[in-house]
C-alpha positions as CSV (number, residue, x, y, z in Angstrom):
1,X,-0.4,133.0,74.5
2,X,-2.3,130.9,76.8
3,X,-0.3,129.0,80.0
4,X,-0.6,125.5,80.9
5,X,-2.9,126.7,84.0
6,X,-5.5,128.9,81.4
7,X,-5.4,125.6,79.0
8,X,-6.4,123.2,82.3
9,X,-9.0,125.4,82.9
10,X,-10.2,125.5,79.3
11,X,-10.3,121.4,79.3
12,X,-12.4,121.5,82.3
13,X,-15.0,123.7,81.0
14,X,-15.1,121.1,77.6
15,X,-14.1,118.3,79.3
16,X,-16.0,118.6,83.5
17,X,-15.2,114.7,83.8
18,X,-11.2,115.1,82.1
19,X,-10.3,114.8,78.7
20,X,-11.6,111.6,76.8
21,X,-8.7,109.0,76.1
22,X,-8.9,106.8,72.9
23,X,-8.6,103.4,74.7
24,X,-8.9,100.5,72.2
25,X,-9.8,97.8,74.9
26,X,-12.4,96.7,77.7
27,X,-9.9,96.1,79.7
28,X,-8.3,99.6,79.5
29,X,-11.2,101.4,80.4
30,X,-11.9,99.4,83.0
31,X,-8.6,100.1,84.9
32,X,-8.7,103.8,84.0
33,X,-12.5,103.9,85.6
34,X,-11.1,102.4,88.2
35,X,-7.8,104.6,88.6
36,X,-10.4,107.9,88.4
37,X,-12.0,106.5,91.3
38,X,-8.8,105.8,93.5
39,X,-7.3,109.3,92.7
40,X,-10.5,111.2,93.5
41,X,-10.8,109.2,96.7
42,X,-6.9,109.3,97.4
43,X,-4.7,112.5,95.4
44,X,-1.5,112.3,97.4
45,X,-0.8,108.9,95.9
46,X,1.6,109.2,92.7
47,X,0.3,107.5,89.3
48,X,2.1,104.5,89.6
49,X,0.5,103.7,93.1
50,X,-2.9,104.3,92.0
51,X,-2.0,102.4,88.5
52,X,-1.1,99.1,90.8
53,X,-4.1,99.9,93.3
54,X,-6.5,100.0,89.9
55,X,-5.0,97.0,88.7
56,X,-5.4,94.8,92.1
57,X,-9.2,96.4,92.1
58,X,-10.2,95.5,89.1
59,X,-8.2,91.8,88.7
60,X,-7.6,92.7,85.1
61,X,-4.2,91.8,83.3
62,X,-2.0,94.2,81.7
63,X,-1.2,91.7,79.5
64,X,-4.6,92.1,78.2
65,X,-3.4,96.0,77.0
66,X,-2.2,96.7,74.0
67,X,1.2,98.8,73.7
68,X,-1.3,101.7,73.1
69,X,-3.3,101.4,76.0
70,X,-0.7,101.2,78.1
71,X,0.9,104.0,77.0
72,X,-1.9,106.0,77.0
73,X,-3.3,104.4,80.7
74,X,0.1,105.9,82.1
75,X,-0.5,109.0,80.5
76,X,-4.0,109.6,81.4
77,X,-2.9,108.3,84.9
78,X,-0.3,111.3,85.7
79,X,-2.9,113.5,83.9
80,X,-5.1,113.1,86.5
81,X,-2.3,112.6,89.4
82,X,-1.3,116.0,88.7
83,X,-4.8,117.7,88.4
84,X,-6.0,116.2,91.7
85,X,-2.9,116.8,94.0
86,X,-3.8,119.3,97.0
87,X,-6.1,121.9,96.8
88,X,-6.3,125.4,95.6
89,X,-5.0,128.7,97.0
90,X,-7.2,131.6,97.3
91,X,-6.8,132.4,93.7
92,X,-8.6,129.0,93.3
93,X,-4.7,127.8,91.2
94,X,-3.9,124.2,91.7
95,X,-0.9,123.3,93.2
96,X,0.6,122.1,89.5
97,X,-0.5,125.5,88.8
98,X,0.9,127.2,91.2
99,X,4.2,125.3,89.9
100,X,3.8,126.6,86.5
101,X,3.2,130.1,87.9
102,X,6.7,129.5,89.9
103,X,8.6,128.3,86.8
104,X,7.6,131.4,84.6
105,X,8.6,133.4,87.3
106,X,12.0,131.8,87.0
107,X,12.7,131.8,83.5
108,X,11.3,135.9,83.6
109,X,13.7,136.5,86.2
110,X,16.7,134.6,84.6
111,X,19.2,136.7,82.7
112,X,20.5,135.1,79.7
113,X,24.6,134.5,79.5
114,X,26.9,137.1,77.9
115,X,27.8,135.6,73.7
116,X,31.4,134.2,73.7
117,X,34.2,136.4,72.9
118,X,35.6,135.7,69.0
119,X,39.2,134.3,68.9
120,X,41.5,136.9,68.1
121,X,42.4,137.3,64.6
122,X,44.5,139.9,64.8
123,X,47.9,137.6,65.3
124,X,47.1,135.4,62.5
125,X,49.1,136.1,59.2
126,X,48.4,134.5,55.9
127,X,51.1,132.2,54.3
């Protein structure tokens, strides 16, 4: 079963540039050109920042969007917040892979609780 760290990987080899993302406007892919650019250039900032950056940049309009292309702007836009924040260890892992590593870790290392006891039917007599 492949981790989210071996599929990131896998989608860079396919995918050098990032996945592609089924925009159905100009507009759209405009702003998500531009919010590429600003997290490259900037990766501490957090989606939303670069999303209003991209936005002021590129003088476009969300209300130009569709609900689709919004939706899928923010998504590509933490997409690419996450894969560009800090920089790798010496196993070359990313930092949100390094998280992932941490979390499975966790949930390895977590015991799982004791079942409930059953009610004691012993005392109960039929009428």
């Amino acid at each position: 079963m492949s981790t989210l760290a071996d599929m990131v990987r896998d989608l860079k080899r396919v995918f050098p540039n990032g996945p592609s993302w089924p925009f159905r406007t100009e507009s759209a892919r405009t702003v998500w050109a531009a919010v590429d650019r600003i997290l490259t250039r900037e990766p501490e900032l957090a989606a939303y920042q670069a999303l209003q950056k991209a936005f002021t940049e590129t003088d476009v309009s969300s209300a130009e969007f569709t609900p689709e292309d919004y939706s899928i702007l923010s998504m590509a836009a933490r997409w690419k917040a996450a894969v560009s924040k800090g920089q790798p260890d010496s196993q070359g892992n990313t930092p949100l892979q390094q998280q992932m590593d941490r979390l499975k870790l966790a949930a390895q290392a977590t015991t799982p609780a004791a079942p409930a006891p059953y009610p004691n039917t012993a005392s109960v007599t039929g009428g």
